[in-house]
C-alpha positions, -999 to +999 in steps of 0.1 A: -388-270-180-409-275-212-433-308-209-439-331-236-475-320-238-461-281-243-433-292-269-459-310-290-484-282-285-458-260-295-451-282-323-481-279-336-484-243-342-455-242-361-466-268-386-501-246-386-480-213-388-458-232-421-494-244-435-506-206-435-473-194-450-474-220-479-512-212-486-504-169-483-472-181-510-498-203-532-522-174-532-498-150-547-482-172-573-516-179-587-525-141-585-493-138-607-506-159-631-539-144-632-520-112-644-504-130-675-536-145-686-573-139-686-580-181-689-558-184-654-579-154-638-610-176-647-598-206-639-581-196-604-608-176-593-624-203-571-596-214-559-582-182-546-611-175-527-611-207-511-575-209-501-579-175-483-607-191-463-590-216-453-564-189-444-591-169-423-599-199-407-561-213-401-557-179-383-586-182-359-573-215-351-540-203-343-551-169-323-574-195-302-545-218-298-522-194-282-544-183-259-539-217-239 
């Protein structure tokens, strides 16, 4: 039988799973923009690089999470 504290745990890594599939999505829609225009490649360079970041660091989280 699950306990509450697994079923929130558990919970939890599925919203952190859904956070790293939006950002992976976000990350390709803007490196389809930076395709169509050389302003977007500028302008969304930063942020790419960031957002997979936080997607390197999302995935430590969650490798470290499931250990427990």
């Amino acid at each position: 039988m699950v306990t509450p504290t697994e079923k929130n745990h558990n919970k939890h890594l599925d919203l952190l799973q859904d956070y790293k599939i939006h950002l992976i999505k976000y990350i390709e829609e803007l490196e389809k923009l930076d395709k169509q225009s050389e302003f977007a490649k500028k302008w969304n360079e930063t942020t790419i690089k960031e957002r997979r970041q936080e997607v390197q660091v999302v995935d430590k989280i969650l490798k470290n999470l499931i250990r427990f």
